[in-house]
C-alpha positions in Angstrom: 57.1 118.4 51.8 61.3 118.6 50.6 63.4 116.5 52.5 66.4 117.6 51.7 69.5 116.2 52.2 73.0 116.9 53.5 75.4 118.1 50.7 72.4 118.7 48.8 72.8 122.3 46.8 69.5 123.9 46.5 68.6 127.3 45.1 66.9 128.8 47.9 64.9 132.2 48.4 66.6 134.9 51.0 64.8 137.4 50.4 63.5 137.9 54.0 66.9 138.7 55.1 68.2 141.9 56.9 71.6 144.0 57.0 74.9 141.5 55.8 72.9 138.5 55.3 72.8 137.0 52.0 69.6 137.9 50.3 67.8 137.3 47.0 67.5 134.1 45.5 71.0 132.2 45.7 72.2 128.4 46.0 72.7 127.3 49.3 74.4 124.0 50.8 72.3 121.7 53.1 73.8 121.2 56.4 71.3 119.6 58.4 67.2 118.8 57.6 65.0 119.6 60.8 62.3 117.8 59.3 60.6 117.5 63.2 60.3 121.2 62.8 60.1 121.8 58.5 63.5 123.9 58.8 66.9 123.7 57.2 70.4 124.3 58.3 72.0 125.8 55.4 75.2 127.6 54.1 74.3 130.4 51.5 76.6 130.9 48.7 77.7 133.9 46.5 79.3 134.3 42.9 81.0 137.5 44.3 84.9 137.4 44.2 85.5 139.4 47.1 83.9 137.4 49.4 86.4 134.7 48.4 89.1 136.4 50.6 87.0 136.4 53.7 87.9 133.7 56.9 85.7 131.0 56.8 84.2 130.6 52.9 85.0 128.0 50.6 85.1 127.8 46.9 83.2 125.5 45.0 84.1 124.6 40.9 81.6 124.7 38.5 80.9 120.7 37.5 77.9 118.0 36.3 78.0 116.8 40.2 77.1 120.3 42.1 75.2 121.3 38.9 77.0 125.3 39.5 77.3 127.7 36.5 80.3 129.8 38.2 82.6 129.5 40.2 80.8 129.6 43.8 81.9 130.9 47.7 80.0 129.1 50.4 79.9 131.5 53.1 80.2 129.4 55.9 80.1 132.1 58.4 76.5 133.3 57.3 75.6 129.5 58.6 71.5 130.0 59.2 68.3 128.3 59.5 65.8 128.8 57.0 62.0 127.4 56.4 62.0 124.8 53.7 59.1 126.4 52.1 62.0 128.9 50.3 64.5 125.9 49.0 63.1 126.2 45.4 64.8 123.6 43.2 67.6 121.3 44.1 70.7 122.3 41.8 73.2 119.6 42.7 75.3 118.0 45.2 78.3 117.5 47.2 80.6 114.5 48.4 83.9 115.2 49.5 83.8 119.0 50.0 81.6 118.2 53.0 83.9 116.9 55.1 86.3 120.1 54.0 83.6 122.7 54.8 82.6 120.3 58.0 86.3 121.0 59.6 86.0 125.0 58.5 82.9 124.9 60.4 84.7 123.5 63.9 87.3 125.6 63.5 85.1 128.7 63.2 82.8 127.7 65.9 85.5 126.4 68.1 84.5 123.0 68.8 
């Protein structure tokens, strides 16, 4: 089984997903591993510009750490729980973004 881990940027499939959620195959950032229970708390990311405008999102630079091709939006408000059966191949990671996108998070959640 993946055990993933936090910062960790996996590909991941969302293709089950309804309405404005992210869907297709897309990287996603890994919050949290709920290994007790074989999910993930993850934050799906786009390559769209426009989304890069939106409140809570944070843009991610290609480079050899994260392993991204383009220039990436997390979508921190599309924060979601997925079964790790669809993380597909871990791309990369992050260090000091997390604490960045950590803070967006409180903000948006009020905590």
């Amino acid at each position: 089984m993946k055990n993933p881990l936090k910062g960790e940027i996996w590909f991941a499939d969302f293709s089950g997903s309804r309405g404005h959620e992210q869907k297709k195959k897309r990287p996603a950032i890994i919050l949290r591993d709920l290994d007790h229970v074989d999910l993930s708390i993850v934050l799906p990311c786009t390559c769209k510009e426009k989304h890069s405008n939106l409140p809570h999102t944070y843009i991610l630079e290609p480079d050899t750490q994260n392993g991204l091709e383009t220039k990436t939006i997390v979508l921190i408000f599309q924060i979601t729980v997925i079964d790790k059966t669809t993380l597909i191949k871990k791309i990369g990671k992050i260090d000091e973004e997390v604490s960045e996108i950590s803070a967006i998070i409180k903000n948006m959640l009020k905590l």
